[in-house]
C-alpha positions as CSV (number, residue, x, y, z in Angstrom):
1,X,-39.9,-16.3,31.3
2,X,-41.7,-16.4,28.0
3,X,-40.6,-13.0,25.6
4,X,-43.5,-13.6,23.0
5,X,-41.7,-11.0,21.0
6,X,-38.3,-13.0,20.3
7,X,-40.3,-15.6,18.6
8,X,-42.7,-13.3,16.6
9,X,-39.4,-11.7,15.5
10,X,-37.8,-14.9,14.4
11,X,-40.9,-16.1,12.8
12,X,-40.5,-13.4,10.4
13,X,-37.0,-13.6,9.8
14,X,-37.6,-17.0,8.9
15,X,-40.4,-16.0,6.4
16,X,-37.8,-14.0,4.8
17,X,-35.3,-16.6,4.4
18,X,-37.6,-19.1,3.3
19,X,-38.5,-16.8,0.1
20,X,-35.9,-17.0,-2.6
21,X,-37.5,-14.1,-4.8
22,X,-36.5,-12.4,-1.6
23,X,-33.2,-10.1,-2.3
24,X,-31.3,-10.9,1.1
25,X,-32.2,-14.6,0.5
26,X,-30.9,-14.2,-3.5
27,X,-27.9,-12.6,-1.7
28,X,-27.2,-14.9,0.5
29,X,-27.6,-17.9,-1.9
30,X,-24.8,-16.0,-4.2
31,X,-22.5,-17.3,-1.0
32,X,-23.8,-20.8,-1.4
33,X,-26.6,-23.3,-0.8
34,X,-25.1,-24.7,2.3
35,X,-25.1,-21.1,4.5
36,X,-28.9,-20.8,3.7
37,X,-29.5,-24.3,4.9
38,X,-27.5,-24.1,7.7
39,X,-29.3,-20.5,8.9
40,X,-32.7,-22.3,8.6
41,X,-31.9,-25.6,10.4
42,X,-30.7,-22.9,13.2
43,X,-33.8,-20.7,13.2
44,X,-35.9,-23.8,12.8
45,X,-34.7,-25.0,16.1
46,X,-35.0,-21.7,17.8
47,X,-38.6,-22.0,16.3
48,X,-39.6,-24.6,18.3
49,X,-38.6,-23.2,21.7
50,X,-35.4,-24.9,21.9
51,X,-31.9,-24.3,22.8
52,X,-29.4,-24.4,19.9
53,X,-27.7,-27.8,19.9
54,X,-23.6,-27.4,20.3
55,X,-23.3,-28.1,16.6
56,X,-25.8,-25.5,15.2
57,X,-23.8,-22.7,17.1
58,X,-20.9,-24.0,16.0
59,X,-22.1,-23.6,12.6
60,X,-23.0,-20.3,13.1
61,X,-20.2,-19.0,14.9
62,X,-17.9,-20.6,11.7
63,X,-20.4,-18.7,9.3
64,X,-20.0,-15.1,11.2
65,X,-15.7,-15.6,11.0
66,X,-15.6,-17.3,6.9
67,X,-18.3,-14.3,5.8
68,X,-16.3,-11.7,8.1
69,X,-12.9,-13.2,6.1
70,X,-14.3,-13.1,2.9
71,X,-15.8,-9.6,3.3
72,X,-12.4,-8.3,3.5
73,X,-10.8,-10.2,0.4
74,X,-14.5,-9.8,-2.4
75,X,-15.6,-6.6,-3.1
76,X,-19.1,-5.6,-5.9
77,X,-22.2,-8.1,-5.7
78,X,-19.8,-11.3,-3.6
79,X,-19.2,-8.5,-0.9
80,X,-23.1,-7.9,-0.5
81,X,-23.7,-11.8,0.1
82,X,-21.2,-12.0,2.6
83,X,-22.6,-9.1,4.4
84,X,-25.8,-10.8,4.1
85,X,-24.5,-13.9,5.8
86,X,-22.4,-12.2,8.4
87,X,-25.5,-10.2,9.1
88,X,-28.0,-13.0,9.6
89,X,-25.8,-15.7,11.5
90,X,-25.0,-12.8,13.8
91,X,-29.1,-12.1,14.7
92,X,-29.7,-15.8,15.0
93,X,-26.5,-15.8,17.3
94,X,-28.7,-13.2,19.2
95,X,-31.5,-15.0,19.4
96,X,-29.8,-18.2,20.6
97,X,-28.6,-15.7,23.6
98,X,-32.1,-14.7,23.8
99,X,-33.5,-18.2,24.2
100,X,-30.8,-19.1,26.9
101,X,-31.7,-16.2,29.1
102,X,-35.3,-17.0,28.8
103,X,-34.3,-20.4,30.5
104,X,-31.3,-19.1,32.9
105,X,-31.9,-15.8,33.5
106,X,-28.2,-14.9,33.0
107,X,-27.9,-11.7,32.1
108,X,-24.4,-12.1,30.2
109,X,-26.9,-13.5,28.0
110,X,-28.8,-10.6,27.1
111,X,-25.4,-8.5,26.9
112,X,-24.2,-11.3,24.4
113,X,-27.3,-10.9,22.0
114,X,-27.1,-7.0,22.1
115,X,-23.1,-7.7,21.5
116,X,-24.1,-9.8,18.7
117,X,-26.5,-7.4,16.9
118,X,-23.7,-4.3,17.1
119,X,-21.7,-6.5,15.5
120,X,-23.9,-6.6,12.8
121,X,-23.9,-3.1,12.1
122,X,-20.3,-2.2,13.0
123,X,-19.0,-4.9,10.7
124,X,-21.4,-5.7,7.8
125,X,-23.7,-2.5,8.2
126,X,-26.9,-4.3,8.9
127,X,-26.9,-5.6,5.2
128,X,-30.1,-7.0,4.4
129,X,-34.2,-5.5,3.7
130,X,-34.9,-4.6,6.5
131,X,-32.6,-5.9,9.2
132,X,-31.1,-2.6,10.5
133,X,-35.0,-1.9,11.6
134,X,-35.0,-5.6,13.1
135,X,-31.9,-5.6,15.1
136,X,-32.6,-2.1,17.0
137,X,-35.9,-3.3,17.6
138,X,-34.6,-6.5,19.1
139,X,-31.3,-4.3,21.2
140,X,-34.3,-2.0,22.2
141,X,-36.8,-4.9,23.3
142,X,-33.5,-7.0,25.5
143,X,-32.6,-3.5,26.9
144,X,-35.7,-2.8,28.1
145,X,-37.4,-6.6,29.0
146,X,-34.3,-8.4,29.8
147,X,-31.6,-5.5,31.4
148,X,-31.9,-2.8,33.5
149,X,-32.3,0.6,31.5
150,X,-32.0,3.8,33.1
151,X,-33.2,7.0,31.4
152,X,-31.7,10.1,31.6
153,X,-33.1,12.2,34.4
154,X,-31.2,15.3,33.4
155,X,-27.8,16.7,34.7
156,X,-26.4,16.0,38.3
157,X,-23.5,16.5,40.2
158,X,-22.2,13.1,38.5
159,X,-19.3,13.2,36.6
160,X,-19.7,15.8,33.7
161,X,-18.2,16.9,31.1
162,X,-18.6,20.7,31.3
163,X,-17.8,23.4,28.3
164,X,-14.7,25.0,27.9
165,X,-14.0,28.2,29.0
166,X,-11.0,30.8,28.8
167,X,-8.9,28.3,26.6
168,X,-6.2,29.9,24.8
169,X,-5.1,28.9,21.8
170,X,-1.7,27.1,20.8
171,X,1.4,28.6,19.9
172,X,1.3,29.0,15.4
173,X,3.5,26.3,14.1
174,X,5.8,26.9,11.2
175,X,3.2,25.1,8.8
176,X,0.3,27.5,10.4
177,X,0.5,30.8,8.6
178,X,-3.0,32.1,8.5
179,X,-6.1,31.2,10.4
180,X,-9.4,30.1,8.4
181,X,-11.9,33.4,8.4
182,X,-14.6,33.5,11.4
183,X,-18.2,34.8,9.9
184,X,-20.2,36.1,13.1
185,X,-23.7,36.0,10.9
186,X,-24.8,32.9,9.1
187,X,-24.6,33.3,5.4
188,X,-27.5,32.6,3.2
189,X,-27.6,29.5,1.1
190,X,-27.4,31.4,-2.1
191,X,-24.2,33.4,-0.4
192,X,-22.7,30.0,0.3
193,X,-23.5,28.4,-3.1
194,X,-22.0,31.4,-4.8
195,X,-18.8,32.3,-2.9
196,X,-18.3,30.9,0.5
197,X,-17.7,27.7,-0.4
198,X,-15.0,27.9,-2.6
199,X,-12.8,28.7,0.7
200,X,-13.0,27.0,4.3
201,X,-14.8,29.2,7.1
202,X,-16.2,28.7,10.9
203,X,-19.4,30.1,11.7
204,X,-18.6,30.6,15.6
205,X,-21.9,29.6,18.3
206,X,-23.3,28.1,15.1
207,X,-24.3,24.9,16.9
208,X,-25.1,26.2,20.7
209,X,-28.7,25.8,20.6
210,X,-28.9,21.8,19.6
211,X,-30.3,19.5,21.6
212,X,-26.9,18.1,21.9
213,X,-26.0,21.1,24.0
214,X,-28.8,22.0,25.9
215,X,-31.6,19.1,26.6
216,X,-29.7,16.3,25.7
217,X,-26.5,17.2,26.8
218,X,-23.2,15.2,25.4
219,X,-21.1,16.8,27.8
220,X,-22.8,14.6,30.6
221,X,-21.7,11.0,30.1
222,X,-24.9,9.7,32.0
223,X,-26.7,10.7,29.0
224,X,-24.5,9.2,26.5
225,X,-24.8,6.2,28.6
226,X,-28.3,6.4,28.6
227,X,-28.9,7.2,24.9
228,X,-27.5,4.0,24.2
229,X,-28.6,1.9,26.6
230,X,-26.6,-1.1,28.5
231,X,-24.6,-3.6,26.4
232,X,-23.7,-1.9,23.6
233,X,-20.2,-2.2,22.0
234,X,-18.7,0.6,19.3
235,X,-15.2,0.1,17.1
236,X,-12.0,2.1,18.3
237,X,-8.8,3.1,17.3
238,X,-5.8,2.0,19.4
239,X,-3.3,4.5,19.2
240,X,-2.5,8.1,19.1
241,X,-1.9,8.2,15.1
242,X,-3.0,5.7,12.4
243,X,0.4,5.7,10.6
244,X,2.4,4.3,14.1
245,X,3.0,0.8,14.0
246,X,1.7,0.0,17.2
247,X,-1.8,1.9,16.5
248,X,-4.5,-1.1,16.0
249,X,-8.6,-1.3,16.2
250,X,-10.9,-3.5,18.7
251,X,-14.2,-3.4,19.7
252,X,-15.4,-2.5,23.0
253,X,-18.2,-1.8,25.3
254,X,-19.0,1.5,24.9
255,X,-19.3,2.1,28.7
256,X,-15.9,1.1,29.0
257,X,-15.3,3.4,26.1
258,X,-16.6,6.1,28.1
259,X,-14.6,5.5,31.5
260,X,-12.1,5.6,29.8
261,X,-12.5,8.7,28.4
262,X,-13.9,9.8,32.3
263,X,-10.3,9.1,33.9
264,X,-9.3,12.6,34.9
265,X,-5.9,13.1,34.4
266,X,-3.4,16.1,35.8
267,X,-1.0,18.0,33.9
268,X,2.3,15.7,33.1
269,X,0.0,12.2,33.5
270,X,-0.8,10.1,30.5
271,X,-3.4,7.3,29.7
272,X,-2.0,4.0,29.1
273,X,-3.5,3.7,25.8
274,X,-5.0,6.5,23.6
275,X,-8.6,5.2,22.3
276,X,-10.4,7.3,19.8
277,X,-14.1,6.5,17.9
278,X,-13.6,7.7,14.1
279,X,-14.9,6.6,10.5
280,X,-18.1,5.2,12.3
281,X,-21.5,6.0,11.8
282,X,-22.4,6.2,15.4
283,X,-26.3,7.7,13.9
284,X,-27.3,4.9,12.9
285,X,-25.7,2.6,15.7
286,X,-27.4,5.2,18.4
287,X,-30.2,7.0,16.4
288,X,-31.2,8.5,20.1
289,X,-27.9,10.6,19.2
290,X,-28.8,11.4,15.4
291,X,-32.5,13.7,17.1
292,X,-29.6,15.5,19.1
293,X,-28.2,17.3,16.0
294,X,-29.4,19.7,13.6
295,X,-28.3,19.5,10.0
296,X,-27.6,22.7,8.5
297,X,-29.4,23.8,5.2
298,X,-25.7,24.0,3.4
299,X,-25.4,20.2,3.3
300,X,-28.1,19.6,1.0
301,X,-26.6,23.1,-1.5
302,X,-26.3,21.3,-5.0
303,X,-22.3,21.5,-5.4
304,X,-20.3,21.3,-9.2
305,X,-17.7,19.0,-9.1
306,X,-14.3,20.9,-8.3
307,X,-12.3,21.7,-11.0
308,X,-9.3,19.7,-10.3
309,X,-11.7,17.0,-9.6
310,X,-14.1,16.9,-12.6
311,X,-14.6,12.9,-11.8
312,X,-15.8,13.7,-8.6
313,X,-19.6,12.4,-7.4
314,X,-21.5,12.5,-4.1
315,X,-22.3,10.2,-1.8
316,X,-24.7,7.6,-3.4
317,X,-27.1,7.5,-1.2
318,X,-30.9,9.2,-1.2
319,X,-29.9,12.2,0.7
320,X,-26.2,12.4,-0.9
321,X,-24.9,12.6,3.1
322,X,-22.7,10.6,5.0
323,X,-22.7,11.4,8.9
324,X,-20.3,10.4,11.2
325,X,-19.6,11.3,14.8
326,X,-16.0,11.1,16.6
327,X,-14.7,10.8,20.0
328,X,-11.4,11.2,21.1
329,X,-9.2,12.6,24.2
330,X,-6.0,14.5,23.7
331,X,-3.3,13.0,22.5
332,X,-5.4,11.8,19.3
333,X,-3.9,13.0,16.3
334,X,-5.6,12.9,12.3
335,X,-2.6,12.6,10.4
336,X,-2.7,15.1,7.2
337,X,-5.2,13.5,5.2
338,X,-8.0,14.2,1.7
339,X,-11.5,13.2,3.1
340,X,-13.4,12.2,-0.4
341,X,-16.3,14.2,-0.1
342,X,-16.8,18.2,0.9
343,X,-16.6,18.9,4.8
344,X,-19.2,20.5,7.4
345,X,-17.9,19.7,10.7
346,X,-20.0,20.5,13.8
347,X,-17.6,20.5,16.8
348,X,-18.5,20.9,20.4
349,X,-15.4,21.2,22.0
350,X,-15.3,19.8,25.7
351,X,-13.5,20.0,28.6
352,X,-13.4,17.8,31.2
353,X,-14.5,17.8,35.4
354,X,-14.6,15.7,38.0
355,X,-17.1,15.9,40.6
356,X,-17.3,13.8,44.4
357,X,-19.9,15.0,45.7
358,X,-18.6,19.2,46.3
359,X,-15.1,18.5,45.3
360,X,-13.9,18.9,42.3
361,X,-10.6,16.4,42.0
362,X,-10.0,17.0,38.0
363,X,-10.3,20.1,35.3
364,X,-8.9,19.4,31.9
365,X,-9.5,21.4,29.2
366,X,-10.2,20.6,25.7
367,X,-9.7,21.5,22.0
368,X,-9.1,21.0,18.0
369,X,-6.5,22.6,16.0
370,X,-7.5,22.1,12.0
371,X,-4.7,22.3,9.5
372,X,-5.9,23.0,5.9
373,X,-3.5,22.7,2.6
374,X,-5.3,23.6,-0.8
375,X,-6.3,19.8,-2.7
376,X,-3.2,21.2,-5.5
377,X,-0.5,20.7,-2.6
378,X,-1.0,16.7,-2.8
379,X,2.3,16.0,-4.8
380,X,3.9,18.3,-2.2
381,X,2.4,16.2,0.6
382,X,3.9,12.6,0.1
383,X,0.8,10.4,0.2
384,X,1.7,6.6,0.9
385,X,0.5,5.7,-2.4
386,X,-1.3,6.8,-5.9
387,X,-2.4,5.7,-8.9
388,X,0.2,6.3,-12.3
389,X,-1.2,6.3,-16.0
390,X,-4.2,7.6,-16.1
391,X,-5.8,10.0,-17.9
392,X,-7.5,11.5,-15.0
393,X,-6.4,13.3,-12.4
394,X,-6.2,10.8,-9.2
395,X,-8.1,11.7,-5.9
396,X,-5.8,10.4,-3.2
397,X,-9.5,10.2,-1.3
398,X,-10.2,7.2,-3.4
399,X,-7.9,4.5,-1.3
400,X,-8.3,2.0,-4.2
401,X,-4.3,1.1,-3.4
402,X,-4.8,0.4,0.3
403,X,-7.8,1.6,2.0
404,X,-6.5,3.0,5.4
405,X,-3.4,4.6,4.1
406,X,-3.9,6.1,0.0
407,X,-5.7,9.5,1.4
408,X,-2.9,9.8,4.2
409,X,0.5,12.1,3.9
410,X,3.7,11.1,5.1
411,X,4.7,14.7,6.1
412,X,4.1,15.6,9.8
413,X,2.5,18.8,9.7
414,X,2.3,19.5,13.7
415,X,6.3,18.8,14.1
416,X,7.5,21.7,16.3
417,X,10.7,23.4,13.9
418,X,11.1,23.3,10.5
419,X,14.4,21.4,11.0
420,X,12.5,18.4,12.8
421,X,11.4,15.5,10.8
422,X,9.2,14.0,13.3
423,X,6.9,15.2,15.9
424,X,7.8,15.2,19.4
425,X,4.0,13.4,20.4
426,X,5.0,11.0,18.1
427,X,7.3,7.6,19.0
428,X,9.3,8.7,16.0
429,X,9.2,5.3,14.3
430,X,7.0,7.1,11.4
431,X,9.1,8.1,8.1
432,X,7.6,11.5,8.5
433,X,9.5,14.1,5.9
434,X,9.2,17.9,5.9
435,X,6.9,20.0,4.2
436,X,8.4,22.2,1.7
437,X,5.4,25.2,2.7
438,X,6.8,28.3,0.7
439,X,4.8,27.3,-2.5
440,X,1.7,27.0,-0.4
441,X,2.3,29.0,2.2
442,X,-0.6,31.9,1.2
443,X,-3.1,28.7,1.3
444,X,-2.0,27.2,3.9
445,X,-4.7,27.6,6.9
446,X,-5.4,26.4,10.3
447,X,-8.2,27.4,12.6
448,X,-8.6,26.4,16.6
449,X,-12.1,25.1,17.2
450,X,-13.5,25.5,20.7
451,X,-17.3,25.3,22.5
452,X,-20.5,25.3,19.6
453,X,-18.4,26.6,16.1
454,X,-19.0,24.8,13.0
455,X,-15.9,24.3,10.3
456,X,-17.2,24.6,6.9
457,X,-14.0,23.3,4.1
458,X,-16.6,23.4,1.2
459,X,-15.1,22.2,-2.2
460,X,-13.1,19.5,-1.0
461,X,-14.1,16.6,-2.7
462,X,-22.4,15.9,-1.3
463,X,-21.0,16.7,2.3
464,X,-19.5,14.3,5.1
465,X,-21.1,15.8,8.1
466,X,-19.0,15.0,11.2
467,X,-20.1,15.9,14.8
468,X,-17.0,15.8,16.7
469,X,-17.2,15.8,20.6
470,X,-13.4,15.5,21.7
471,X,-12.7,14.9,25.5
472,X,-9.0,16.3,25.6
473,X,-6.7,17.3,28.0
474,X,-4.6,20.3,27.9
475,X,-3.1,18.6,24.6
476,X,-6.1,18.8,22.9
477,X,-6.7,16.9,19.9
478,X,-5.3,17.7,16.1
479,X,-6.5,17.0,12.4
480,X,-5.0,17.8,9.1
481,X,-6.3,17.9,5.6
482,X,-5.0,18.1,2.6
């Protein structure tokens, strides 16, 4: 089996590496002389047609775990080399696969190389000119010459994930004492710039008529399947709530991800483990996804800095937007938590069926309650840590102390009574403490997202647009924000 586009591929990456005025080869030579040397006497083999000697993927495999260590501990400029390196030894890992399945056959092979090139993005972003372009062009070309890729032939009487209908509500907690505003007609941009978005608001059905929910619909898991193609692996969270102790990450195939998520459950069962997909941009892992959404016009509304935030700057990227998606099934809970840039969240809120062939064995249903404290309540909301002596206010968004834990509060807002300290979903190991809500309480809002709505909390800290498709039981799913 000869795949004349592997080598055409690696031929140019090896042009790259070959050029020092190059700014991924400068990048990668900030690491050292010997990782550059050590890429090319890898590629060079490849080159010729060969199968990487023991040692060269040795060397490689050793390159992929020192830049993966040293990505966590350097940070500025050294960061960018190492993501450069982790990037690179992980597409000639790919390639290696790909040249051992053009001898074998073994399909594992191709799965490895696609694993391989995920890993690029999920862990160093694809870092280099050019090489996010180059590894979905190679995940496409192994999908597609070396796998078996099927395309989405449009909804069947597979299992489905189907949207919900007469869902009521939850019960008000004591730290729920008004509901965020619905606006039935979509306000005009000026409208928004000028006075809605100073305040959080839904815009109800805002989202019905995306691709996401008619053509291309997420709530069939044969298209998500499809949309990404075979082989592909995404990051998780282990756990029902970050703060836990026994809450951890992996990576796993994303059709495991997905049966997972498929297992229909009764009222009164439980999962084994609670695995939700958050803080990832799925878009550019799976741009079939990103053509399945619609950005609204208020994302790109110029915004003033808020004014206990003066310090406060977008997103530094061209379009000053960050999109994420998240996945989760019930049970998953956002702990109260600042999110460092303003908020649009899209949410198609799903429920879940079962289908064998007329039968329906399972119906779930599925939902988000948002809980939303005013950005002046931080002090009141016990964040792990903070910054002391400065001049400037601190935004407990910024996670300079410890990155997963500075934005996060310590108080359990979804506990059931005032007198309880922790929540009853929780394992209790957690030192939650009680909120003190009478100083807030007039600000103090909450809102229960269901099927198409869109959650605007404008003025929080350019926009994060998230896209939340949550597969939850009759617990549904929870986020706070402070």
């Amino acid at each position: 089996m000869a795949l004349s586009w592997s080598q055409q591929a690696l031929q140019s990456l090896v042009q790259d590496l070959r050029m020092p005025t190059n700014p991924t080869t400068a990048g990668l030579l900030s690491c050292g002389q010997k990782y550059l040397d050590g890429l090319l006497a890898a590629a060079d083999h490849l080159l010729r047609g060969e199968q990487l000697e023991k040692s060269l993927r040795s060397t490689l495999d050793c390159f992929v775990n020192q830049s993966h260590a040293k990505m966590a501990s350097s940070s500025g400029n050294p960061a960018i080399g190492w993501r450069r390196l982790y990037t690179d030894a992980c597409i000639l890992q790919a390639f290696a696969d790909i040249r051992s399945f053009i001898s074998t056959g073994d399909e594992s092979l191709a799965i490895s190389s696609i694993s391989s090139l995920d890993h690029a993005i999920i862990i160093a972003g694809a870092a280099g000119t050019g090489r996010l372009d180059l590894i979905l062009d190679l995940i496409e070309k192994v999908q597609s010459e070396c796998l078996e890729r099927h395309e989405f032939a449009g909804t069947s009487d597979a299992f489905q994930i189907s949207p919900s209908k007469n869902i009521v509500p939850p019960p008000p907690l004591h730290t729920f004492t008004k509901k965020v505003p619905c606006i039935d007609q979509s306000p005009s941009l000026a409208a928004f710039q000028s006075r809605l978005s100073k305040r959080p608001f839904v815009l109800p059905g805002y989202i019905l008529d995306w691709p996401a929910l008619t053509e291309h619909p997420w709530r069939d898991l044969n298209y998500l399947r499809s949309a990404a193609g075979p082989g592909r692996v995404i990051p998780v969270e282990v756990g029902g709530d970050y703060r836990s102790d026994d809450w951890t990450q992996e990576i796993m195939p994303w059709d495991t991800f997905l049966d997972v998520l498929s297992q229909p459950l009764t009222s009164g069962s439980s999962k084994s483990r609670i695995l939700y997909l958050a803080q990832h941009d799925l878009f550019t892992q799976f741009p079939a996804l990103r053509a399945d959404i619609i950005l609204p016009d208020y994302v790109y509304a110029s915004m003033s800095p808020p004014e206990n935030m003066p310090q406060y700057s977008p997103p530094t990227n061209e379009d000053q937007l960050v999109l994420n998606a998240w996945l989760g099934p019930a049970g998953a809970v956002s702990p109260a938590h600042t999110d460092p840039y303003f908020n649009f969240y899209g949410d198609s809120n799903l429920h879940r069926s079962r289908r064998d062939t007329d039968l329906l064995t399972a119906q779930v249903v599925g939902r988000k309650t948002v809980w939303l404290a005013p950005p002046d309540a931080t002090l009141s909301m016990y964040p792990y840590s903070s910054q002391s002596g400065t001049a400037t206010p601190h935004n407990p968004a910024a996670n300079n102390t410890n990155v997963s834990m500075s934005n996060t509060s310590r108080v359990d807002v979804f506990c059931d009574s005032p007198k309880n300290g922790t929540n009853s979903r929780s394992s209790g190991k957690m030192p939650y403490r009680r909120l003190c809500v009478s100083h807030w309480n007039q600000e103090i809002c909450y809102i229960f997202l269901r099927d198409g709505g869109m959650r605007c909390t404008a003025r929080r800290r350019a926009f994060l647009f998230r896209c939340g498709f949550d597969f939850s039981e009759l617990g549904g799913s929870v986020d706070a924000k402070v």
